[in-house]
C-alpha positions in Angstrom: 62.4 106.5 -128.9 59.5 104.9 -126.6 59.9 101.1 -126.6 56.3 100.8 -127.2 56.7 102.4 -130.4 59.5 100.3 -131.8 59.2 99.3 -135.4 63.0 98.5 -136.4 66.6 99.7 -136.2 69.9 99.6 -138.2 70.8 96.4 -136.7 73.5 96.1 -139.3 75.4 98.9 -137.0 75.2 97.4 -133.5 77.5 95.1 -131.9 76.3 92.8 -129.1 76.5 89.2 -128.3 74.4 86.8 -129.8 70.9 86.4 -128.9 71.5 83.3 -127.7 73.9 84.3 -124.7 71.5 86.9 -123.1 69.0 86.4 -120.3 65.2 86.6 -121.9 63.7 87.9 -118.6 65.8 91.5 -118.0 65.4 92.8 -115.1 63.1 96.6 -114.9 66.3 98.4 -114.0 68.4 98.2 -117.2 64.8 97.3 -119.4 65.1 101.4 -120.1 69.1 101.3 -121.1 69.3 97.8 -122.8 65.6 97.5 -123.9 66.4 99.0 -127.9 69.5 97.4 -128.4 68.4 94.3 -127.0 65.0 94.0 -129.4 67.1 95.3 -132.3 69.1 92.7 -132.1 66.4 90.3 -131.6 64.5 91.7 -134.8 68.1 91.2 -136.5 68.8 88.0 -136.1 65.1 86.9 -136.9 65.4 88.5 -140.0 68.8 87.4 -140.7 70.7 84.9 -138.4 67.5 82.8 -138.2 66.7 82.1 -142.1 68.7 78.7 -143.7 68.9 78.0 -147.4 65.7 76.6 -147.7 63.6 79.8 -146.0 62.8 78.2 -142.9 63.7 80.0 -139.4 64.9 77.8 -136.2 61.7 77.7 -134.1 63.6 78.0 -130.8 65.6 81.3 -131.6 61.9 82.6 -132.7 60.5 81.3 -129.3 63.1 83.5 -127.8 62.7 86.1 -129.6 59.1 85.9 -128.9 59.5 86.1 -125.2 62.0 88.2 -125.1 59.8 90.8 -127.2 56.6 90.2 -124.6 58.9 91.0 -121.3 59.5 94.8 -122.9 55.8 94.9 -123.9 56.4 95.4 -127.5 54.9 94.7 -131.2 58.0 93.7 -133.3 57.7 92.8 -137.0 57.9 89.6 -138.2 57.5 87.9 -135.2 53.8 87.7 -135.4 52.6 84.0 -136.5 52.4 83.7 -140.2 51.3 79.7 -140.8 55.0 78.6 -141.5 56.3 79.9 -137.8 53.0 78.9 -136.1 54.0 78.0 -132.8 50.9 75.5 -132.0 51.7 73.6 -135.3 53.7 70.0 -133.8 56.6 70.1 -136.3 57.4 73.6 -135.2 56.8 73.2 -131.6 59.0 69.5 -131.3 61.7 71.1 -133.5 61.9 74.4 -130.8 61.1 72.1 -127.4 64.2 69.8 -128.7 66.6 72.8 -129.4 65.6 75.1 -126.3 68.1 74.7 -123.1 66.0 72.5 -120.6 65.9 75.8 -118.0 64.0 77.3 -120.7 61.4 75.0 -121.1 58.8 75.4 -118.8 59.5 79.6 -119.6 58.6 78.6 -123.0 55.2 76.4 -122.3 53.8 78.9 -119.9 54.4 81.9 -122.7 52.0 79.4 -125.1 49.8 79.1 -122.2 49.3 82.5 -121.9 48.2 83.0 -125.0 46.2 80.1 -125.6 45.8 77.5 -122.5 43.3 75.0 -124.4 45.3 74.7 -127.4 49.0 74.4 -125.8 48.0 71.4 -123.4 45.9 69.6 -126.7 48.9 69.7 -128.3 51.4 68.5 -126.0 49.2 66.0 -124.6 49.3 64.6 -128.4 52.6 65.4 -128.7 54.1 63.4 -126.0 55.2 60.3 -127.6 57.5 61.9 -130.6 59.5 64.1 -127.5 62.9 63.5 -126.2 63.3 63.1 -122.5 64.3 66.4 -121.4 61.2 67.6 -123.4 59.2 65.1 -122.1 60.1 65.7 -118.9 59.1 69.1 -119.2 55.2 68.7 -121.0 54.6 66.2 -118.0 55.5 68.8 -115.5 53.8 71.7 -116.9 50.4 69.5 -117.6 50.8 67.7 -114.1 51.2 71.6 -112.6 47.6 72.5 -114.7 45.4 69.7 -113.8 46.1 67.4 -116.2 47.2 64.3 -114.8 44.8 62.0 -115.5 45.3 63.0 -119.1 48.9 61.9 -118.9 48.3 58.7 -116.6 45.6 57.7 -119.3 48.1 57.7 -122.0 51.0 55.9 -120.5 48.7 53.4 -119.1 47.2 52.7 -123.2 50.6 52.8 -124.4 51.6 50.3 -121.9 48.6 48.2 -122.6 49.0 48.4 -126.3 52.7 47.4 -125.9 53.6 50.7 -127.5 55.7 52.9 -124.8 59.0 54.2 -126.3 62.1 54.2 -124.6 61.9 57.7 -123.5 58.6 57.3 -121.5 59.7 54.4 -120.0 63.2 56.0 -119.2 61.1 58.8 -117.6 58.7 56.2 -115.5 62.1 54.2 -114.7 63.7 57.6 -113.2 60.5 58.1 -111.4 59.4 54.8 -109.8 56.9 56.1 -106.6 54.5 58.2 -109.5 54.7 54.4 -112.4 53.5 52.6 -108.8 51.1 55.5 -107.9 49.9 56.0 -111.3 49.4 52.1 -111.6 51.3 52.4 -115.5 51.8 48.8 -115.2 53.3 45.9 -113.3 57.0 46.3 -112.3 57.2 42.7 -114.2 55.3 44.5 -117.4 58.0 47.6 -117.1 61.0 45.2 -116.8 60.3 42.9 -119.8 59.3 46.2 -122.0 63.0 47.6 -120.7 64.1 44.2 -122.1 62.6 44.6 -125.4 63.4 48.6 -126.0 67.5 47.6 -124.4 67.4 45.7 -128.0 66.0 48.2 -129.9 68.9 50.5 -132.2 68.6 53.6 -131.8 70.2 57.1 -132.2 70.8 60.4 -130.8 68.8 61.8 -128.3 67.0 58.1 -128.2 70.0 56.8 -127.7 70.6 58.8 -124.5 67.0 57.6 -123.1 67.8 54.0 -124.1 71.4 54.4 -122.2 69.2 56.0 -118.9 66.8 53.0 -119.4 69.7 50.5 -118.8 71.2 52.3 -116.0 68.1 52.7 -114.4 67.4 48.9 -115.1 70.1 47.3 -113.5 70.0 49.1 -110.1 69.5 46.6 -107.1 66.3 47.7 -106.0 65.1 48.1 -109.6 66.0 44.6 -110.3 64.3 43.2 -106.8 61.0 44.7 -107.6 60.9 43.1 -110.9 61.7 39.9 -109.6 59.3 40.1 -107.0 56.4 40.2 -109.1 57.1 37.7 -110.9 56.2 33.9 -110.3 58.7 31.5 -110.7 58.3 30.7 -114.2 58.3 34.7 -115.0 61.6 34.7 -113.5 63.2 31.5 -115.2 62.2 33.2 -118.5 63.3 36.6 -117.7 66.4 35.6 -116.3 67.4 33.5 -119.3 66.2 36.0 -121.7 68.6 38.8 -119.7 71.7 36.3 -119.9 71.2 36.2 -123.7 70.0 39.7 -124.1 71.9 41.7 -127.1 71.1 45.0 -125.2 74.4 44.7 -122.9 77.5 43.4 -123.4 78.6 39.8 -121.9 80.6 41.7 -119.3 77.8 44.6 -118.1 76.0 41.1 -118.3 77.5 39.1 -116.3 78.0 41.9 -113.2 74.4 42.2 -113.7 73.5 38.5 -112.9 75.8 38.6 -110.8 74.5 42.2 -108.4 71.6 40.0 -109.0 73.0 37.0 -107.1 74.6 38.8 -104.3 71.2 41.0 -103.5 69.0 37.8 -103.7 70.8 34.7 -102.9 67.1 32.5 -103.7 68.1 33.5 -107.7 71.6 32.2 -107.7 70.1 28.4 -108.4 68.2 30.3 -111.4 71.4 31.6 -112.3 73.5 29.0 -112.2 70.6 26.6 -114.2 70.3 29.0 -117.3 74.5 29.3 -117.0 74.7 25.3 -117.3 71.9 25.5 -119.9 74.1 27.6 -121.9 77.2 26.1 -122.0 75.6 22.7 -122.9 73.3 24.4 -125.8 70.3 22.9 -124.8 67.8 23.9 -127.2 65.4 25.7 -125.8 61.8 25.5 -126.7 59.8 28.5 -127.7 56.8 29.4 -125.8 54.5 31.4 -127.6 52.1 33.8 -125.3 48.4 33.5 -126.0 45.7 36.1 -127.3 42.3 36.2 -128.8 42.0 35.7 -132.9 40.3 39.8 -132.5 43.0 41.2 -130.4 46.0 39.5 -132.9 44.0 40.7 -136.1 43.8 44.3 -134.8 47.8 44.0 -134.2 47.7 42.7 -137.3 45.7 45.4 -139.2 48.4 48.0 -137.5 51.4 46.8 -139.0 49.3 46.4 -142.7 48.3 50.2 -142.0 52.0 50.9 -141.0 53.6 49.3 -143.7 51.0 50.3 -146.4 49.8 53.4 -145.5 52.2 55.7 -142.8 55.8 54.3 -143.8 55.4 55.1 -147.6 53.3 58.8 -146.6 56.2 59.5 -144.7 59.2 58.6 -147.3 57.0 61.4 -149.6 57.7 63.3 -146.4 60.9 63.0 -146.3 61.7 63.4 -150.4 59.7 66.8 -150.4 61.6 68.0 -147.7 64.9 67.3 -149.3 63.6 70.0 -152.0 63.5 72.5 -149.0 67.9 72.8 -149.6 70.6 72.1 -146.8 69.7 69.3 -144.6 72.1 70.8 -142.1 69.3 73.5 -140.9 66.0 71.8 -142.2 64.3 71.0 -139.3 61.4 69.6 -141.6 63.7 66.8 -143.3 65.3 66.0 -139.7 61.7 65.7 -138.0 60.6 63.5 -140.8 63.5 61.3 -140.3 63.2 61.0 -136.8 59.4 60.2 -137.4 60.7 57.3 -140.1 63.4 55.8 -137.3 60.0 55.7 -134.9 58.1 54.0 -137.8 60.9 51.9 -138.3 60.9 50.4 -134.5 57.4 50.1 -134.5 57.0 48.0 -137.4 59.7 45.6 -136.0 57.9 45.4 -132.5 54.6 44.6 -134.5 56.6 42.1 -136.4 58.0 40.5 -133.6 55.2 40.5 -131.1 53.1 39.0 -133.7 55.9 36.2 -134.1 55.8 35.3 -130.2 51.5 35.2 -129.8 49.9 32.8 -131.0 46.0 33.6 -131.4 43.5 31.5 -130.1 39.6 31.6 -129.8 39.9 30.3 -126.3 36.7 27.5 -127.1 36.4 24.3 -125.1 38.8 25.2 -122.3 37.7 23.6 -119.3 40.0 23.8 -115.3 39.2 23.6 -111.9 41.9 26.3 -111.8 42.7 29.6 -113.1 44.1 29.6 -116.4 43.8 31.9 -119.5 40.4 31.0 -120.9 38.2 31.1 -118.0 35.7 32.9 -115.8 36.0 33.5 -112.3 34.0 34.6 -110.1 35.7 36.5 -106.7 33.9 37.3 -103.4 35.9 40.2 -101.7 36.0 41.1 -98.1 33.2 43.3 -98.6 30.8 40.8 -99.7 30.7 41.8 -103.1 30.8 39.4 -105.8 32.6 40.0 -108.7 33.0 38.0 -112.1 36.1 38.3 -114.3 37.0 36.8 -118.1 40.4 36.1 -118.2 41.7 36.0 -121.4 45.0 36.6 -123.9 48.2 39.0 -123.0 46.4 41.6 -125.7 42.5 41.2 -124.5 40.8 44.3 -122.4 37.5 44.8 -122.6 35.3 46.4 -119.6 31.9 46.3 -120.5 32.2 42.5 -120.5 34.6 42.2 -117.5 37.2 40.6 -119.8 40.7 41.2 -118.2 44.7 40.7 -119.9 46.4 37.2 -118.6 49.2 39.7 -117.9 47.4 42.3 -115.8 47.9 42.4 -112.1 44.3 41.2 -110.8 44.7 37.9 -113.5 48.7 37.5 -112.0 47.0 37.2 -108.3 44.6 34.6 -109.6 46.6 32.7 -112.0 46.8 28.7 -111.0 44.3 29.0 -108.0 41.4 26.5 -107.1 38.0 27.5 -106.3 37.9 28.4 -102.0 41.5 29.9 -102.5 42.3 33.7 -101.0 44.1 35.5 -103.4 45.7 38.9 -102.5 44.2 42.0 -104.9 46.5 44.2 -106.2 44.6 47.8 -105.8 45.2 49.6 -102.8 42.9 49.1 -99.5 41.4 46.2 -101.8 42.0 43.4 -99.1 41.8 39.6 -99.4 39.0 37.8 -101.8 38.0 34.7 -102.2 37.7 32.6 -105.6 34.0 30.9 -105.7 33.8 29.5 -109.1 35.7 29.0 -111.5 33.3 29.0 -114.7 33.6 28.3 -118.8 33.7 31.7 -120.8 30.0 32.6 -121.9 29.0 32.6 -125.5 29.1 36.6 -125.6 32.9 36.6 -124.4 33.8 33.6 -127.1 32.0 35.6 -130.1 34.0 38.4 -129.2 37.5 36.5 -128.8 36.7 35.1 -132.6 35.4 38.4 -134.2 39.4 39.3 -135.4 40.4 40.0 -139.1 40.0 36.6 -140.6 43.6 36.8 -141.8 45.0 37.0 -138.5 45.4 33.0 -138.3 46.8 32.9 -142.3 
């Protein structure tokens, strides 16, 4: 029977191993000899080994079967895409990327390529954030290989900006520290005190495997010196003491942290030693609250309302209807919309507590000879160009009126300089620059600071 012609077999009367064990590329010479038995038994357990109670069939076993059926150059029925076993749809294609071997991965994204190019690299580029870190690993790869790596830089750096990168993007940029510097994701001080926040996140499963590759990663020596290192010496007093009480480790993982810490950079033991005393004594501490503009805070503010009102109750009707779907052992719906419910979940406690530690501010009246959150400066760079920047709150960005983050690099460099100073730029090539005046915020900057949701100071 010509393979080209195949239609279906009496699958019930073959033996061979599972689908599952063989190779999905065969090689030309035994395509002829193991070609029907092979597809038969694909066609078999598609029909068969791949339904569950509730109808559904695993999307990776159909993604094999699919590629395994376009290396013999054959039609098989029932692996064409009816809307429920749409490859391109995201449930289908997370649940098959999370349940495929890693080595298969990239086989499987260039088969969607194939097929449709545009559509595959849309979705993944969307897709990104709800993938585990094998996966992830993978879609970065593939859309790094095709030209896309601006798209992918773009979305780590506004996830990093918004304070919204999970633990399994930040495991990957912590496992690949030359492309986060090259890329310019963010600060190594930005990247360690995010670590520090996701280190006390809860998580499960394959999150919990990127969270446990985040801390490793973390406390390396020469992870821990470049944090330090761009830090000033407040930065590192705070981060210090917020490491020593950190509920991510244990006391004991710790302590040899602090003290790896100590033995690589001897000028930190004083530090050390300070926040130790501090400790023992239960000094209280006084809470410093970052600042941002009353617009930035309300728009933080509007995405938790959203969040709480709008995407956390949509998903629970998620997750009831696809309890009707039968056993929750095999129902990859129910299981994606749980995992999407533990993401919720951890957003909606970041929100809460970033929005407990800013304070908003509409940055009027502040007057300094130096640089400090609130003002204008103007730089002359080595060049001669002149350059004027707003410096404003940890969650204000906004280019078309030069307003910069009090956290970004360039405001790091600047921060607590007087006018004639040479501060060091942080882009590459930038060279030396010199601060000429230091200048009150203009009325356009202040009416944008103020224009946030009027209940973001209730």
């Amino acid at each position: 029977m010509p393979l080209r012609e195949y239609s279906g077999l009496d699958a019930h009367r073959l033996s061979f191993r599972p689908l599952y064990t063989l190779p999905l590329r065969p090689h030309t010479a035994i395509m002829r000899t193991a070609g029907v038995r092979w597809l038969a038994q694909a066609h078999f357990a598609m029909v068969h080994s791949f339904a569950d109670p509730s109808g559904g069939r695993r999307p990776d076993l159909l993604a094999r079967a699919r590629m395994c059926a376009a290396d013999l150059g054959v039609q098989v029925a029932g692996l064409d895409y009816p809307p429920a076993d749409d490859p391109w749809t995201p449930l289908h294609l997370a649940e098959a990327l999370r349940r495929l071997p890693v080595r298969k991965l990239e086989r499987y994204l260039v088969f969607l390529d194939a097929r449709d190019a545009l559509r595959t690299r849309l979705l993944l580029l969307d897709m990104l954030p709800q993938l585990d870190l094998g996966p992830f690993s993978a879609a970065i790869e593939f859309l790094r290989a095709r030209g896309h790596e601006s798209d992918c830089i773009e979305r780590l750096r506004g996830w990093m900006a918004r304070q919204e990168i999970g633990v399994v993007a930040l495991a990957w940029l912590f496992r690949n520290p030359a492309l986060a510097a090259e890329w310019k994701i963010g600060s190594p001080a930005e990247l360690g005190r995010r670590a520090l926040d996701l280190a006390e996140e809860s998580f499960s499963g394959e999150l919990l495997k990127a969270q446990k590759q985040l801390k490793e990663r973390f406390g390396k020596p020469e992870t821990l010196r470049l944090i330090l290192a761009d830090m000033n010496e407040n930065q590192r007093r705070d981060f210090i003491a917020r490491l020593r009480r950190s509920p991510g480790w244990t006391p004991l993982d710790r302590q040899a942290m602090l003290g790896l810490l100590v033995r690589l950079c001897p000028e930190y033991e004083a530090l050390v030693a300070a926040d130790s005393a501090a400790q023992s004594a239960k000094t209280p501490t006084p809470v410093v609250r970052a600042l941002t503009s009353t617009r930035s805070y309300g728009e933080r503010r509007a995405q938790l309302r959203r969040l709480i009102e709008v995407e956390i109750p949509k998903n629970s009707r998620e997750i009831g209807h696809a309890r009707g779907y039968g056993d929750l052992s095999e129902n990859f719906e129910y299981k994606a919309a749980k995992d999407m419910q533990a993401i919720l979940m951890r957003r909606r406690g970041e929100l809460e507590r970033q929005l407990h530690e800013t304070q908003p501010t509409d940055f009027d009246g502040i007057a300094s000879d130096r640089v400090v959150p609130g003002v204008g400066v103007e730089l002359r760079r080595a060049d001669g160009r002149v350059e004027r920047y707003h410096i404003l709150g940890a969650w204000d960005r906004d280019e078309t009126l030069n307003i910069i983050s009090s956290e970004s690099q360039l405001a790091r460099a600047m921060m607590g300089r007087a006018v004639g100073e040479t501060v060091t730029l942080p882009e590459d090539g930038a060279g030396p620059a010199v601060i000429e005046r230091i200048l009150p915020l203009p009325e356009s900057v202040l009416q944008w600071a103020r224009s946030g949701d009027s209940e973001a100071v209730s």
